[in-house]
N, C-alpha and C positions, 0 to 999 in steps of 0.2 A: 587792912580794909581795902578792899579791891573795888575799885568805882569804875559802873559799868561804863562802856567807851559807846559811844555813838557817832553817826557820823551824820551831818549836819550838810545836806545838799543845796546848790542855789540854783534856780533855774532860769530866770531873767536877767543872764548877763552876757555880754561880750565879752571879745578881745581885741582889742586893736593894738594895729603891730603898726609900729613904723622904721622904716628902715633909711637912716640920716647916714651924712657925712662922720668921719671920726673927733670925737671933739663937741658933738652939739648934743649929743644925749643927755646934758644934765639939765642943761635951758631946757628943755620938753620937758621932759620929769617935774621942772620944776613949774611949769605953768599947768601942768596937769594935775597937779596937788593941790596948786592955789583955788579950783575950780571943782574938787572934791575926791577926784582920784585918791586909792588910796597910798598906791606903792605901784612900783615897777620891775621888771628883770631886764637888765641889761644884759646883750652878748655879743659879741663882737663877729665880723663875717668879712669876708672878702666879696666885692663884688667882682663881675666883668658884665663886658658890654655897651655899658652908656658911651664910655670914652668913645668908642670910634663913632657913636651916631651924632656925639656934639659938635665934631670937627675940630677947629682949634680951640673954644671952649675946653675940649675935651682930656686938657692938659692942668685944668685945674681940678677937676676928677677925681680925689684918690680912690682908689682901690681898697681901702681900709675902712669897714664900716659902723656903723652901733647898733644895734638891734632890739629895740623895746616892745614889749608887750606889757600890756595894760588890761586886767580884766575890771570891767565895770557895771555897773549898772545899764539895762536896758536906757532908763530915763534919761542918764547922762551921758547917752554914749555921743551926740551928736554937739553938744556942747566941749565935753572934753576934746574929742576927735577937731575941733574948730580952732579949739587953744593949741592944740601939738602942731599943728598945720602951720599954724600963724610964730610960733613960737620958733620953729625949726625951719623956717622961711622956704618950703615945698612950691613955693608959687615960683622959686629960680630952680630955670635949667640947671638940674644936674646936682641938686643937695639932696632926695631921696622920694621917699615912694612909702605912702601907708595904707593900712583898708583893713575894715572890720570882718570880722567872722561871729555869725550868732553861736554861743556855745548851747548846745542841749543840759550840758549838766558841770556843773563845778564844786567842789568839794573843798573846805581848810576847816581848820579851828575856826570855834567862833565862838567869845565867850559869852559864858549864861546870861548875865543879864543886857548882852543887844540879844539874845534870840528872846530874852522875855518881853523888852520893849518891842520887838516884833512882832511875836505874838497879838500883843496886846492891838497892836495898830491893823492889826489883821482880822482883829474879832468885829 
């Protein structure tokens, strides 16, 4: 029995990426879930640059960094984007740097019955 495949687009979402200190990826994650995100991709990056513009700050800095993306909902993107912010304390010199991008199109699985409750909330 071969069940035909389909593919299932979303078009009112973001991404938002934030890019932290080594170490504080999982406090975000996890205040971004409390608040309805659904999941994350972590990846790790080396940065340069901040160090020299901090000065001596610039010595607590590491070079080693986290890299999170979040695809979300239009709706929640400014609530969730509020909790990773707060969460991953962005308001100190020198812990990291995030910012949304609207995506035009996003694609996964989704199963039958959230696209039938959706559907439905759509009629």
């Amino acid at each position: 029995m071969n069940k035909a495949r389909q593919m299932v687009t979303l078009k009112d979402v973001s991404l938002i990426t934030c890019i932290v200190q080594k170490g504080v990826a999982d406090d975000i994650v996890k205040a971004a879930s409390e608040v309805g995100a659904q999941g994350a991709t972590i990846f790790y990056a080396r940065g340069t640059g901040v160090r020299e513009r901090l000065g001596i700050l610039g010595v607590a800095v590491d070079v080693e960094k986290e890299v999170l993306n979040i695809v979300v909902a239009n709706e929640q993107v400014d609530l969730i984007f509020e909790k990773m912010f707060l969460a991953g304390k962005l308001d100190t010199p020198g812990m990291g740097f995030m910012y949304v991008t609207p995506l035009l199109k996003a694609a996964t699985y989704i199963p039958p019955e959230i696209l039938d409750k959706l559907s439905k909330e759509n009629c």
